[in-house]
C-alpha positions in Angstrom: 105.9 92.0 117.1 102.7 92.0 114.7 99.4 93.3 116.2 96.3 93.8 114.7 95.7 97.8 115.2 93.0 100.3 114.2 93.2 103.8 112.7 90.5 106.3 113.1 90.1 109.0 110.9 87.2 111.7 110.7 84.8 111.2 107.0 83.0 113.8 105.1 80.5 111.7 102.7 78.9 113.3 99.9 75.1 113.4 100.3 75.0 110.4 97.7 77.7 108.6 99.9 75.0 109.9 102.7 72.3 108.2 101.6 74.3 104.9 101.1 75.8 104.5 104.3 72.2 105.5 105.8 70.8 102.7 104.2 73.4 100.3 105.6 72.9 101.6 108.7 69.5 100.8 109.3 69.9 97.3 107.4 72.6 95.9 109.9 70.1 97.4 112.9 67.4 95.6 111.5 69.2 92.6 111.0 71.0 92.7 114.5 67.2 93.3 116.0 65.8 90.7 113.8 68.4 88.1 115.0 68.6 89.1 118.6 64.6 88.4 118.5 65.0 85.0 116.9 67.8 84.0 119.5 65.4 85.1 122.6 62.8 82.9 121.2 64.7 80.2 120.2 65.9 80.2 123.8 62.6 80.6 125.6 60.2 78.4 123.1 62.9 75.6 122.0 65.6 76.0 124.4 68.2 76.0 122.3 70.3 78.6 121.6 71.1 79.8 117.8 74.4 80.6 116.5 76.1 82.8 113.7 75.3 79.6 111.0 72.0 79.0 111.6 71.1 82.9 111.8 73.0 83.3 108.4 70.7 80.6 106.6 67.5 82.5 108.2 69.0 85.7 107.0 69.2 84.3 103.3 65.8 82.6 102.9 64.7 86.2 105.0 65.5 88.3 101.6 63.7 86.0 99.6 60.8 87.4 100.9 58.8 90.2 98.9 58.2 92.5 102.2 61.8 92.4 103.4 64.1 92.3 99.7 64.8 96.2 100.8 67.6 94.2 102.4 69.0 93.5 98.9 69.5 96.8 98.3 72.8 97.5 100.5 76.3 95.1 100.5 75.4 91.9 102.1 78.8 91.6 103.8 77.9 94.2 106.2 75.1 92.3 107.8 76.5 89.2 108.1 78.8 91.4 110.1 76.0 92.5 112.4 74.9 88.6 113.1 78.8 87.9 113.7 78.8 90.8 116.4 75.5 89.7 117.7 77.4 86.3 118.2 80.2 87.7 120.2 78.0 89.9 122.5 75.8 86.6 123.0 79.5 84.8 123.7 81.1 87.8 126.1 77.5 87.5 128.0 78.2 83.7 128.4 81.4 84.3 129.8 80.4 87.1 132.3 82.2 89.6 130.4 79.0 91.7 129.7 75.0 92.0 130.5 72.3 90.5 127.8 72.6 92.1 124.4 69.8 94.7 123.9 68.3 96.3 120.4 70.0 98.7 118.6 68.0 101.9 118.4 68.3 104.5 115.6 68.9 107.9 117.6 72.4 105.7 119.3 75.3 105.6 117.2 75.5 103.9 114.4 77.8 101.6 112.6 78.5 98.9 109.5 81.7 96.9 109.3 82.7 96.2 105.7 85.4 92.9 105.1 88.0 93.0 102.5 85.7 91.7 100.3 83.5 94.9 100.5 86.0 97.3 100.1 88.7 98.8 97.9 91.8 99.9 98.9 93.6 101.7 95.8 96.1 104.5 95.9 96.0 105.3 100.2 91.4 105.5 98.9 88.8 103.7 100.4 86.0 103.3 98.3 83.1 101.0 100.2 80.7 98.4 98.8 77.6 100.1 96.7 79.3 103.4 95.7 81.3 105.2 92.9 84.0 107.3 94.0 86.5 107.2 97.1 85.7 108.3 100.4 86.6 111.9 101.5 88.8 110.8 104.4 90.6 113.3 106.4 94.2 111.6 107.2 95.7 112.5 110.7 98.2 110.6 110.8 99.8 108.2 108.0 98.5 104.1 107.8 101.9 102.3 108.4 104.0 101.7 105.0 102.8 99.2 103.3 99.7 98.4 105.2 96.8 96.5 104.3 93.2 97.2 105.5 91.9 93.4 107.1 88.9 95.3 107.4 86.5 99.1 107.8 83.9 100.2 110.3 81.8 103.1 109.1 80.5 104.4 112.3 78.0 108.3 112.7 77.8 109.4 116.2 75.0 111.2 117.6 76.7 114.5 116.3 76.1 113.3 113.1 79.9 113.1 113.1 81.2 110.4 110.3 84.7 108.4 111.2 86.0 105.5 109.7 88.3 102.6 111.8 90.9 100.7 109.5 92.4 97.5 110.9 95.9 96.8 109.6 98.3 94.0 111.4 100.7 97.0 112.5 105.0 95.7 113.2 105.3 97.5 116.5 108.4 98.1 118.3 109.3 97.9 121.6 110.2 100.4 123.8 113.8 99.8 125.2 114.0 98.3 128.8 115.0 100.5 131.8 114.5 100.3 135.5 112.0 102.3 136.3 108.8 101.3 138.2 105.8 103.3 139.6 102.6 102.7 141.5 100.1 104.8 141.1 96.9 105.5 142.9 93.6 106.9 141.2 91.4 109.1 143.0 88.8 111.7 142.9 90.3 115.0 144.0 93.5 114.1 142.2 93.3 111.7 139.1 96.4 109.9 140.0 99.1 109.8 142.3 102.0 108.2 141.5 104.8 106.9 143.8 107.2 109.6 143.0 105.5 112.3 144.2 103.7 113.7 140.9 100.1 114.7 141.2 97.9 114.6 138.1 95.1 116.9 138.8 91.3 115.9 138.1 90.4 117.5 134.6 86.8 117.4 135.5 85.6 117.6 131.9 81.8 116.7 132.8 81.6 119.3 135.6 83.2 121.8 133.4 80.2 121.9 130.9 77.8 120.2 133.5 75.8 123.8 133.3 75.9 124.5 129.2 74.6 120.7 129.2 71.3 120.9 131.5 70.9 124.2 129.9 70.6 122.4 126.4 68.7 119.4 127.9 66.3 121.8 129.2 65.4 123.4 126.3 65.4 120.3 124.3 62.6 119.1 126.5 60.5 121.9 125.9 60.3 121.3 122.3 57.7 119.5 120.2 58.0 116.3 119.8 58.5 115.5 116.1 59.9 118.9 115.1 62.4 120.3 113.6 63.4 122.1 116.4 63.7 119.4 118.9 66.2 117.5 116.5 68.4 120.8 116.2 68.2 120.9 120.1 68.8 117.1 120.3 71.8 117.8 117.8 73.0 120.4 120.6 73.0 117.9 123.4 74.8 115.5 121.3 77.5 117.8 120.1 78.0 118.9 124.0 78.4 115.2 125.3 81.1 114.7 122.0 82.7 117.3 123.2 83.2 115.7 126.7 84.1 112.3 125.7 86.5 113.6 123.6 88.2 115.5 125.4 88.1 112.9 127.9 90.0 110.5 125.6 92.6 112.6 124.5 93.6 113.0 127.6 93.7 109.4 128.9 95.1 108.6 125.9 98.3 111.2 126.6 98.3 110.2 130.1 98.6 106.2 129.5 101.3 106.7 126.5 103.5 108.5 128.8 103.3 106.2 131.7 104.0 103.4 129.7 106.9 104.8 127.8 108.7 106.1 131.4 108.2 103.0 133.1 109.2 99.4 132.7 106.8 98.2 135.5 103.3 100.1 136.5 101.5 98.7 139.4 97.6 100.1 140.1 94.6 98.9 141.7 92.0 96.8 140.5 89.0 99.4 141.1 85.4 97.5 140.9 83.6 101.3 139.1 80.8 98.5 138.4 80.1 98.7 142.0 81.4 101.6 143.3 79.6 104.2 140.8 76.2 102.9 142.7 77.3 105.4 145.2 74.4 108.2 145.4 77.0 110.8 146.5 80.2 110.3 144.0 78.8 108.1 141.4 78.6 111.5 139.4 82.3 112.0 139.9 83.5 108.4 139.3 81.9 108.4 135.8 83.5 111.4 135.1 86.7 110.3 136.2 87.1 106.9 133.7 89.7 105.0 135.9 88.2 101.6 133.5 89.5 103.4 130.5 92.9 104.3 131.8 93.6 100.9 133.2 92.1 99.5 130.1 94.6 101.4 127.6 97.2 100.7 130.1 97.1 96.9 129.9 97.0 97.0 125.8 99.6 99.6 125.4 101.9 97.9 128.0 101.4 94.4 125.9 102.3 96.6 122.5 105.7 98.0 124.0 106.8 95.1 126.4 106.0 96.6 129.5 104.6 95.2 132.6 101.0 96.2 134.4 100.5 94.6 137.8 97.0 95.0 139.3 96.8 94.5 143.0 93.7 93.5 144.3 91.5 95.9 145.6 90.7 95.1 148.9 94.6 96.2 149.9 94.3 98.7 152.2 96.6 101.1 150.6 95.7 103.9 152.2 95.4 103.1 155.7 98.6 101.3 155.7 101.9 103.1 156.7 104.4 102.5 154.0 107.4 102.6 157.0 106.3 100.1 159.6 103.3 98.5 157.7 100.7 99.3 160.6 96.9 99.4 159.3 94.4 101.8 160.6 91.1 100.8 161.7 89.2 103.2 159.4 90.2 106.0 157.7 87.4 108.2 156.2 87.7 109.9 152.5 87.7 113.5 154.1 91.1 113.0 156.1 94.1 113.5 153.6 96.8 113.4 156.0 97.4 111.4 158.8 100.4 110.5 161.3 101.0 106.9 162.2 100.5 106.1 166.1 102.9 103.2 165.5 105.9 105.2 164.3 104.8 108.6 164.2 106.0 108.8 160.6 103.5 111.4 158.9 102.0 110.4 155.6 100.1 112.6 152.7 97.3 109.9 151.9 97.6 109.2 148.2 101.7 109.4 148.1 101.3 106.8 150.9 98.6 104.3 148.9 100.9 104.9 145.9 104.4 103.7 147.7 102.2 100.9 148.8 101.1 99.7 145.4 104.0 99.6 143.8 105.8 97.8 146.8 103.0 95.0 146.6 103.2 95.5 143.0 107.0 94.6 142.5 106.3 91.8 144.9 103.5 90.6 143.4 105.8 90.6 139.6 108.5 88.9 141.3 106.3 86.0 142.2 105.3 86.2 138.7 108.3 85.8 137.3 109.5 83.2 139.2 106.3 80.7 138.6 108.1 77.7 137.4 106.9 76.6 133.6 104.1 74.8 133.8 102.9 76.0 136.7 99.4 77.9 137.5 99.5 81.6 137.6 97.4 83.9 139.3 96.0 87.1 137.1 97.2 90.0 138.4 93.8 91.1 140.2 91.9 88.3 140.3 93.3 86.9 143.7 89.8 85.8 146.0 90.6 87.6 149.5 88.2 88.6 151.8 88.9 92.2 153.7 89.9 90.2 157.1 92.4 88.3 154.7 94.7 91.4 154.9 94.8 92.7 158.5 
């Protein structure tokens, strides 16, 4: 099966190839600003909300003008771009899928998305819209044979770090079927759980450099505003919190793949981090964590290989219930990690326990699934209304 798929690869521009993407850069962040303004007031002095057409024919007569034909200077296919992202984060806000899109600032990271037309793709080089030779682009891992770009993102993170993201539409195969099914349950002290008895341990990559990163932040707040020293300090901070976040993703990203290529069926909870991070005690730890992202490259990595994800919804009581007789405990605080049932005795480590759980509701919940007859409404995994009271 065909899906569209994105490589990332790390970029070392030349310091003409510098100056270029620069300039694109702070085009498409003035443009995105520019349009985000004109939607706000469209929607607060007109009420009436502006879309990707209208903003375009703004954009056009815009560069007519003498102050702002600066614009000119970079590829126009790039900011038309920016206006098509602005109308997707105005769209996912729409649908509840994300908070009111805010202005691109220039210390963030930045980014430019260049279409086929803006590109060319000659002899496994990218050379972009606007300059003269091939990008210097460090290749990882091979594009799949035969592969053609749909599109480039140009992106510079705040460790002045260049990468470049090629979507191809990628023939992947699936994984062959087998039998085998976990549940797994996430957690602080132990990252995950799963229902056969393997702990993953915590990496902890925040706390690990918690101390080297206030130590940085301290003495980049000391420093003049303006100089040159407080951008090579900034640069330090920066280069710390890249050195988290990747780290971060390359293990999730190991983590996830395996899972997925073990197992034909893997059943987890449907955490709400949204709310739970607003926890004064362990919202430190959850963000650390990243139990979105997991899930997240669970559910797409599942649909790439044909394998099933089942979200239960998260207000199972998955720990407090015995997996042998199904009695529920009143309450069961976070500090008690082993517990013997008064029911049937049986004694329980806490996470093995909420992992045999999920995947029992799990299965049950896929079964149901799959027996939905055509035409029938079906429940997303996850999305099941249910008060607490619903399930004792």
């Amino acid at each position: 099966m065909k899906h569209k798929r994105a490589y990332k690869y790390r970029v070392y521009p030349t310091p003409e190839q510098q100056h270029i993407v620069a300039c694109t850069f702070g085009c498409c962040r003035f443009v995105y600003n520019w349009a985000l303004r004109q939607e706000t007031a469209a929607y607060y002095n007109e009420h009436r909300r502006l879309y990707y057409k209208d903003l375009s024919e703004r954009l056009t007569e815009l560069k007519k003008q003498e102050d702002y034909s600066w614009l000119s200077e970079v590829s126009s296919v790039p900011l038309q771009q920016a206006l098509r992202h602005l109308d997707k984060a105005f769209l996912n806000f729409f649908e509840g899928r994300a908070k009111y899109p805010t202005f691109h600032k220039k210390r963030n990271r930045q980014s430019a998305t260049y279409a086929a037309n803006a590109f060319i793709w000659r002899d496994g080089a990218i050379t972009l819209a606007k300059m003269g030779e091939p990008l210097d682009i460090r290749w990882s891992r091979p594009l799949p044979k035969d592969a053609t770009p749909s599109s480039v993102t140009i992106t510079k993170d705040c460790a002045n770090r260049y990468f470049i993201s090629i979507l191809v539409e990628d023939e992947i195969e699936q994984l062959p079927a087998n039998e085998q099914a976990i549940g797994a349950d996430l957690g602080l002290k132990s990252f995950v759980v799963l229902s056969t008895g393997e702990v993953v341990g915590n990496p902890r990559f925040f706390h690990k450099d918690e101390k080297n990163l206030a130590k940085a932040q301290r003495r980049h707040a000391k420093k003049k505003k303006g100089s040159k020293n407080r951008d090579k300090a900034r640069l330090k901070v920066a280069r710390i919190h890249a050195r988290i976040a990747d780290r971060r993703r390359d293990f999730l990203q190991k983590l996830s793949t395996r899972l997925i290529r073990e197992n034909q069926v893997v059943c987890v909870e449907s955490l709400a981090v949204k709310n739970m991070v607003k926890n004064p005690t362990l919202s430190k730890a959850i963000s650390d964590v990243g139990w979105s992202e997991l899930v997240s490259q669970l559910e797409y990595k599942a649909d790439w290989y044909g394998r099933t994800l089942v979200k239960i919804d998260k207000w199972y009581p998955s720990s407090k219930r015995c997996f042998e007789c199904g009695h529920i405990l009143d309450s069961l605080t976070l500090d008690v990690r082993q517990w013997d049932c008064p029911e049937c005795g049986a004694h329980h480590d806490r996470d093995i326990n909420a992992a045999n759980n999920i995947l029992a509701v799990g299965l049950t919940v896929n079964a149901c699934e799959e027996s939905i007859r055509p035409g029938a409404v079906k429940t997303k995994p996850g999305k099941a209304r249910r008060s607490r009271k619903a399930w004792r």
